[in-house]
N, C-alpha and C positions, 0 to 999 in steps of 0.2 A: 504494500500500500504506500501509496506519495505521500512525504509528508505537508500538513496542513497549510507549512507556511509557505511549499512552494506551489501548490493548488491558488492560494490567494493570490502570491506572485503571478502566476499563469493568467488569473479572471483580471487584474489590476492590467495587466499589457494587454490582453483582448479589448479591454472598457477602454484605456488607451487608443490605441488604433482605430475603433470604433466613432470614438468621438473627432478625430485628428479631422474626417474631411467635413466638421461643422465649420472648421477654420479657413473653409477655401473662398474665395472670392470670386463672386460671379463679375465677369469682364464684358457682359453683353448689354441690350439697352435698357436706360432708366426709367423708372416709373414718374422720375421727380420732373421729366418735362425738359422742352427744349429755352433755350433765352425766348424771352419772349417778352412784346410791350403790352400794354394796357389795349392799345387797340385790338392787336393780335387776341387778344383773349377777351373780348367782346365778342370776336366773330366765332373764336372757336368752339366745338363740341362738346356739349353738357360734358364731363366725366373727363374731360383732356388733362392732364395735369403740363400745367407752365411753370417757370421760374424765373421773376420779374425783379429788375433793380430799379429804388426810387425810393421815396418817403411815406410814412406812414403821416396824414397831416391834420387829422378830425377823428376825433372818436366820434360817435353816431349816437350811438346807445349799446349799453351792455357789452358785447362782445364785439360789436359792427362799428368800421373805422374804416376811414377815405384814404386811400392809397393812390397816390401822385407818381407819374412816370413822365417822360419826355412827351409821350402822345395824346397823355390825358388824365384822367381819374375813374377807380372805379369803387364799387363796397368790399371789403373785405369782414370778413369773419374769422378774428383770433381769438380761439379758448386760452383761460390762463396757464394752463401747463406750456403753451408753445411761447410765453414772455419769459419763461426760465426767471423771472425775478430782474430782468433786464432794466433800467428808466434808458427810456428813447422818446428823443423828441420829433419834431417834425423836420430840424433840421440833421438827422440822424438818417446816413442812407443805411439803407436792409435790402438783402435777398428775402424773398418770397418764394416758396414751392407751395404751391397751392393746385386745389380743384378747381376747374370751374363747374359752376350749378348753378340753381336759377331758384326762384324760392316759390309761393305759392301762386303769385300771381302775375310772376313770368320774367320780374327782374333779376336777371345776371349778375352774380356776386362768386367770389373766391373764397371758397373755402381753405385756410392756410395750416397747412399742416406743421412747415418748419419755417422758420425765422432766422437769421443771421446777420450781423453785423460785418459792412462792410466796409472798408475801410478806405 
């Protein structure tokens, strides 16, 4: 009979190896979307994900806040986990990777998933 501790050693380096290709890196396309302006994702496809550079420059109400780009303006929708505890102002540029969606009565707004300071 093997003994115990090289039985464990054995399940230890199978759990090992097993776990290794959790660590591989997918190199194909993003779901976070291509650059895109404020215009571009007016036109685009409910469910498109964009990722937009410019200012965040009105809060609205609640979670809904006016996002400024070279082409224009549109609503944005930031939940507070995606502020990480950030203070940004309007003269504060950010990336955006966001959804676009439309809400119930047909106005188009970005849903924003991630946020980034850009420098």
């Amino acid at each position: 009979m093997k003994h115990p501790l090289f039985l464990a050693l054995i399940l230890a380096l199978c759990l090992l190896f097993l776990s290794s290709t959790t660590l591989a890196q997918f190199t194909g396309p993003s779901a976070s979307g291509e650059a895109s302006t404020v215009e571009q994702a007016r036109n685009a496809r409910i469910g498109t994900y964009v990722t937009l550079t410019g200012n965040i420059v009105a809060q609205q109400r609640e979670d809904y806040y006016r996002f400024r780009d070279q082409t224009g303006e549109i609503r944005v929708e930031i939940e507070t986990p995606v502020w990480r505890n950030r203070k940004i102002g309007p003269d504060t540029k950010v990336r955006l990777v966001a959804e676009v969606d439309r809400n119930a009565t047909g106005t188009r707004y970005l849903w924003v998933e991630s946020l980034e300071l850009v420098e």
